[in-house]
N, C-alpha and C positions, 0 to 999 in steps of 0.2 A: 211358324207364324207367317201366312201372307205379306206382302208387301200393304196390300189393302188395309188389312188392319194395325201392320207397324206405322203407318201414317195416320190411321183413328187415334193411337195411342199418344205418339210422338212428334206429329204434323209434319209437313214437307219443309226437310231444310232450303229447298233450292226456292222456299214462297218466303218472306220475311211478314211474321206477325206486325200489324198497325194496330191503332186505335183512335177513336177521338181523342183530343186533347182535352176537349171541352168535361171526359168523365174523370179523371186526376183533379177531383174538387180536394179542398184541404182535408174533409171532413172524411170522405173513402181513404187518402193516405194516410191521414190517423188510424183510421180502422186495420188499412193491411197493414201499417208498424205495426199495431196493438198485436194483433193477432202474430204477426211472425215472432217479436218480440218476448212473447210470452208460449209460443208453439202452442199457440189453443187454434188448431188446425182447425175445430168443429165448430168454431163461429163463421167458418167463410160462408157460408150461405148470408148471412148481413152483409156482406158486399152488391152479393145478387140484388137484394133487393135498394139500395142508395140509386138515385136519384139520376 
């Protein structure tokens, strides 16, 4: 495996993931509990689409 694509897969350690803070509404972190909670892996796509 490329480097190229070990960083598609796994992304660069030496970058640190951010986010808004503003997307962590109650109502998504309900949702990733629910779903971790329950390993119903195949609803993450209702993340994509919240607000």
């Amino acid at each position: 495996m490329g480097s190229a694509a070990f960083r598609d897969i796994f992304g660069n350690p030496f970058c640190p993931v951010s986010f808004a803070p503003s997307w962590r509404t109650e109502a998504v972190v309900a949702l990733a509990r629910g779903i971790y909670e329950e390993r119903a892996w195949d609803r993450m796509n209702v993340l994509v689409l919240q607000p």
